[in-house]
C-alpha positions in Angstrom: 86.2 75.1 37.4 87.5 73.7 41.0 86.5 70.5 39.2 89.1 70.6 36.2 91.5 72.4 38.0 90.9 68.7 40.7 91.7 66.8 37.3 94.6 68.7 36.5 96.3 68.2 40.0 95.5 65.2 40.1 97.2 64.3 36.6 100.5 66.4 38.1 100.7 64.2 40.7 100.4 60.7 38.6 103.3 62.4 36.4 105.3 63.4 39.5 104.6 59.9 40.7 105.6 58.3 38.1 108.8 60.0 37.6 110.0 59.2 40.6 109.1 55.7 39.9 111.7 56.1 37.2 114.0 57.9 39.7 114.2 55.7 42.1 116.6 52.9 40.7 119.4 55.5 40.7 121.6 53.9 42.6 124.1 51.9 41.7 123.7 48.0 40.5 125.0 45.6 38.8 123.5 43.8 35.1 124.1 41.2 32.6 126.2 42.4 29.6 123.4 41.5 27.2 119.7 42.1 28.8 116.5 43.7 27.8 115.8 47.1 29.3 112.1 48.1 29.9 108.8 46.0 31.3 107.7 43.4 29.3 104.5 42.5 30.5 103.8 45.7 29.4 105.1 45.7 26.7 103.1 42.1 25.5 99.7 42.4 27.7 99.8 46.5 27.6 97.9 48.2 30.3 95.1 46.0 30.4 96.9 43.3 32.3 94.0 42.0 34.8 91.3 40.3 32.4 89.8 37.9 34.8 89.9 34.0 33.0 91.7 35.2 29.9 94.7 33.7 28.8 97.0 35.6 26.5 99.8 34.0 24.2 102.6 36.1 23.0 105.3 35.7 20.6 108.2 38.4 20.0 111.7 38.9 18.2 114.0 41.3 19.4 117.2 42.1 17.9 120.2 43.2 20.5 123.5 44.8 18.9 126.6 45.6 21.0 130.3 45.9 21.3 132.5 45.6 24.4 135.9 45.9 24.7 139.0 47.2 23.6 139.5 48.3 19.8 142.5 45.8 19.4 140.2 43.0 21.0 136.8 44.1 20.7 134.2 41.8 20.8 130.6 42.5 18.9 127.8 40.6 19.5 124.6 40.0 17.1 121.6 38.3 19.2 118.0 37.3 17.9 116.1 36.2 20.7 112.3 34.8 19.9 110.3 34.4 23.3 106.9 32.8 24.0 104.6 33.9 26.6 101.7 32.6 28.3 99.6 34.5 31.0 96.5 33.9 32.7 94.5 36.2 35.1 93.2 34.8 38.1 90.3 36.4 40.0 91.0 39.6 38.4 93.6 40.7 40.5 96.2 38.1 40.1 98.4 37.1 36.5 100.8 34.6 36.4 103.3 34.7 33.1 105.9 32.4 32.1 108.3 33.3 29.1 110.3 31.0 27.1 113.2 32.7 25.4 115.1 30.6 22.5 118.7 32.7 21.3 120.4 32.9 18.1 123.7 34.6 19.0 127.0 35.7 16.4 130.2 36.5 18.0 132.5 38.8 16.2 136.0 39.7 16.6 138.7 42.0 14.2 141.2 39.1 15.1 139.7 37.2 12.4 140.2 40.2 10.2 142.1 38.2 6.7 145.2 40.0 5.6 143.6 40.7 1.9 139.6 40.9 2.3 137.8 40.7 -0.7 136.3 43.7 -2.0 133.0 44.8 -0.4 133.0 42.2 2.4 133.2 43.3 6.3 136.2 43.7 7.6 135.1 41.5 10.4 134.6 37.5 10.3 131.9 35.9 12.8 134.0 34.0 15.1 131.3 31.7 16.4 127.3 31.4 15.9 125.2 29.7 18.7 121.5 29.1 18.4 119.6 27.0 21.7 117.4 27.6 24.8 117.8 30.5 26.6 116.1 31.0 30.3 112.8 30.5 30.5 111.2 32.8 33.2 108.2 32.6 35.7 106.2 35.4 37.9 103.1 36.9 38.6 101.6 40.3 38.9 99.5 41.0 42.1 97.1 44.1 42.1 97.9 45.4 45.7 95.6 48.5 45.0 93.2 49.9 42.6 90.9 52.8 42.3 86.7 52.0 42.9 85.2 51.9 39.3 84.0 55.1 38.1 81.3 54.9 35.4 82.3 53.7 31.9 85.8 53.8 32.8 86.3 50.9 35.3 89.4 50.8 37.3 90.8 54.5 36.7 94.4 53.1 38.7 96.0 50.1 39.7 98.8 49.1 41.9 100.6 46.0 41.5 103.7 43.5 42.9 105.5 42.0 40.5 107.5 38.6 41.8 109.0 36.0 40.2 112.6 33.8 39.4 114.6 33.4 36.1 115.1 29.9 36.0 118.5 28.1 35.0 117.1 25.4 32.3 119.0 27.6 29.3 121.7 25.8 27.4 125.3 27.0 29.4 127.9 24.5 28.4 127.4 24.8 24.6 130.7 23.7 23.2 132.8 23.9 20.0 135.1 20.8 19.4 135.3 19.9 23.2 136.1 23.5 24.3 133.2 25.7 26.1 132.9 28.8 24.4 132.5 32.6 25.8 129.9 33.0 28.2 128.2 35.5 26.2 127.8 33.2 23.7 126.2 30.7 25.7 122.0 30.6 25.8 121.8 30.8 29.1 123.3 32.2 31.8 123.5 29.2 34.3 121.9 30.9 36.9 119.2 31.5 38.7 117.6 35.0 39.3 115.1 36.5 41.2 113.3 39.6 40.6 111.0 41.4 42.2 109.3 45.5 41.8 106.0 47.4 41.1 104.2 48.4 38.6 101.4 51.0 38.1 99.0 52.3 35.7 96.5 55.6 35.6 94.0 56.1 33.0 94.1 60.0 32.6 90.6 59.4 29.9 89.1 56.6 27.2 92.1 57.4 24.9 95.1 57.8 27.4 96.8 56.5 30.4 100.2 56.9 32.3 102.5 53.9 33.5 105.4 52.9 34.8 107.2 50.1 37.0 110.5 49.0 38.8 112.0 46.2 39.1 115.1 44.8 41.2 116.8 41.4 39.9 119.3 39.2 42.3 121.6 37.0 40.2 123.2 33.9 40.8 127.1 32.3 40.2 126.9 29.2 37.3 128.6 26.2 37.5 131.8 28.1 36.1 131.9 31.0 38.6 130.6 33.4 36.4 128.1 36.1 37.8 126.3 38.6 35.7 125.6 41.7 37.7 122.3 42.7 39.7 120.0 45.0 37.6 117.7 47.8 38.7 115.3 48.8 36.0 112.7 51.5 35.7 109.9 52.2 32.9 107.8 55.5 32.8 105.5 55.8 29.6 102.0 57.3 28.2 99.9 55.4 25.6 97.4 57.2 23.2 94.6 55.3 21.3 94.8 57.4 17.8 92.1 55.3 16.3 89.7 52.2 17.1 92.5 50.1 15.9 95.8 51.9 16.4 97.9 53.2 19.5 100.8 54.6 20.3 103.1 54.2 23.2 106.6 56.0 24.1 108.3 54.9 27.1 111.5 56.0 29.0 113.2 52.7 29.5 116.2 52.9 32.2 118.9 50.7 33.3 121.4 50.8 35.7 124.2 48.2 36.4 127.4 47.2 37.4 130.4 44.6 36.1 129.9 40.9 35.7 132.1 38.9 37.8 134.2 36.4 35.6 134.9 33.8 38.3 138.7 33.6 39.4 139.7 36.8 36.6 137.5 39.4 39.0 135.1 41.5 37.8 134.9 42.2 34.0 135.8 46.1 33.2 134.0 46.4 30.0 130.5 45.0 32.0 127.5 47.4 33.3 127.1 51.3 33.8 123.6 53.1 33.0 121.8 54.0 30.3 118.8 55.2 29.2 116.5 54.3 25.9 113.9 55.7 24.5 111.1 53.6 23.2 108.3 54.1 21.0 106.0 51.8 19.9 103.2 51.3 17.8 99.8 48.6 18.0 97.2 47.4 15.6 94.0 45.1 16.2 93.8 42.7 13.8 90.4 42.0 15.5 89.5 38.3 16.8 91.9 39.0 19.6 95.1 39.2 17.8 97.3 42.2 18.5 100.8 42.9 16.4 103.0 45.4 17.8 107.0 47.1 16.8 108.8 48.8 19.0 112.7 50.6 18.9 114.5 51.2 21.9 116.8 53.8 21.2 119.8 54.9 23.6 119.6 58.8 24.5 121.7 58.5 27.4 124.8 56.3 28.5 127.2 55.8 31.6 128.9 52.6 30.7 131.5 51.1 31.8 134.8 50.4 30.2 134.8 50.2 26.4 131.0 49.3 25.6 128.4 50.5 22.8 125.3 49.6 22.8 122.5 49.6 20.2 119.0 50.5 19.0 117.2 47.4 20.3 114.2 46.3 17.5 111.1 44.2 18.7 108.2 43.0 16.8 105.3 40.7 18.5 102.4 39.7 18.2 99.6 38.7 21.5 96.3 37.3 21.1 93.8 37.1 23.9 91.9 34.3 24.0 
């Protein structure tokens, strides 16, 4: 009895940890206009992130959707982004990643509305398409703490740093007859970031576990005085294996921000706030090391700024461990 009653404190506390993990990036910040919201190393490597001499590859698609602005001048933007991965572990306590993103953006604007539309067609015209590097990013994970192993279930919890930069090498002066266009339309932002957090995770049996992380990211000003805002970030989830094959994972994914600074024009109204997503997702082992995994990020909460509306966020991925 004192036993389970041990277990089930001890499961209060991981929750009430973790929600503060979650908590904790309340205050206010500043983001891109156009980011991903939630961890993704965990969201590629899942909870077993320390395999000692493993290397994992990754690929993923994610679909972002949003409009900013004004209804007179409002501005909606389509992006596909497809992003390698590569991560190896180190000693079993140490994983380096780098990501490669490549962007496929669509601008859209109702001043390209024609005065007679033909019948059926959208209302809207897509004022410019731009498809090139995006910014390719490099960190590591370092297990600061874990739990002693415990039978047949290893490492019951883990503490870890997460560190690393968001390099500059995206395309940011992609042009359209000699003129630059927008910034959001550009790859890459020009910058260089650097993030840093903690993650953690707590195996509550064989079938389940708790997680979460935060994460703090430092932009930089591109060569045309642009600066997208600072972000804060927190994940809190709880994965379930359903079958030998199949799991399930929902995560609360939050975000909070503030405007991007548009060089000499100040800071952009229309640019940051908070929100809040929630994100289930769904993995299947195709055996021989090859994961695939989908994933929806919907918004259940928003504090934005301005005139902005942002979208269910799709991802589908595949990682195999080799």
């Amino acid at each position: 009895m004192n036993a389970g009653l041990g277990r089930r404190r001890g499961h209060v506390l991981v929750s009430i940890f973790l929600l503060t993990l979650l908590c904790a990036a309340a205050p206010p910040a500043r983001a891109c206009s156009m980011c991903r919201c939630g961890d993704a190393t965990f969201n590629a490597l899942g909870t077993d992130v320390y395999v000692d001499g493993k290397v994992r590859v990754s690929f993923d698609w994610e679909r972002f959707d949003k409009d900013q602005g004004a209804a007179d001048a409002q501005e909606s933007m389509l992006e596909n982004r497809f992003t390698t991965a590569l991560s190896y572990t180190f000693f079993d306590r140490v994983t380096a990643v780098a990501r490669v993103p490549y962007s496929s953006r669509e601008q859209r604007s109702p001043a390209e509305e024609t005065a007679a539309p033909i019948a059926g067609a959208s209302p809207e015209r897509v004022q410019s398409t731009t498809s090139d590097l995006s910014d390719p990013e490099l960190y590591a994970l370092v297990r600061l703490w874990s739990a002693p192993f415990t039978g047949d279930m290893g490492r019951r919890a883990w503490v870890s740093l997460i560190g690393g930069v968001k390099t500059n090498w995206g395309r940011n002066d992609l042009r359209a007859g000699g003129v630059r266009l927008d910034e959001h339309l550009q790859a890459g932002t020009g910058s260089t970031d650097v993030f840093a957090g903690f993650s953690g995770v707590y195996l509550l049996n064989h079938t389940s576990s708790l997680f979460g992380s935060v994460q703090y990211r430092q932009t930089g000003t591109n060569d045309f005085g642009y600066r997208y805002g600072n972000i804060k970030m927190a994940s809190a989830g709880y994965e379930q294996k359903f079958t030998e094959k199949l799991d399930g994972v929902v995560t609360f994914d939050y975000r909070d921000s503030g405007r991007d600074l548009a060089g000499d024009e100040g800071f952009d109204p229309d640019t940051g706030g908070r929100i809040l997503y929630l994100s289930p997702r769904l993995s299947f082992d195709f055996n021989r090391g090859l994961v695939g995994r989908l994933s929806v990020q919907v918004p259940v909460a928003k504090d934005l700024n301005g005139a902005q509306k942002e979208k269910t966020v799709v991802n589908l991925g595949l990682t195999y461990l080799f």
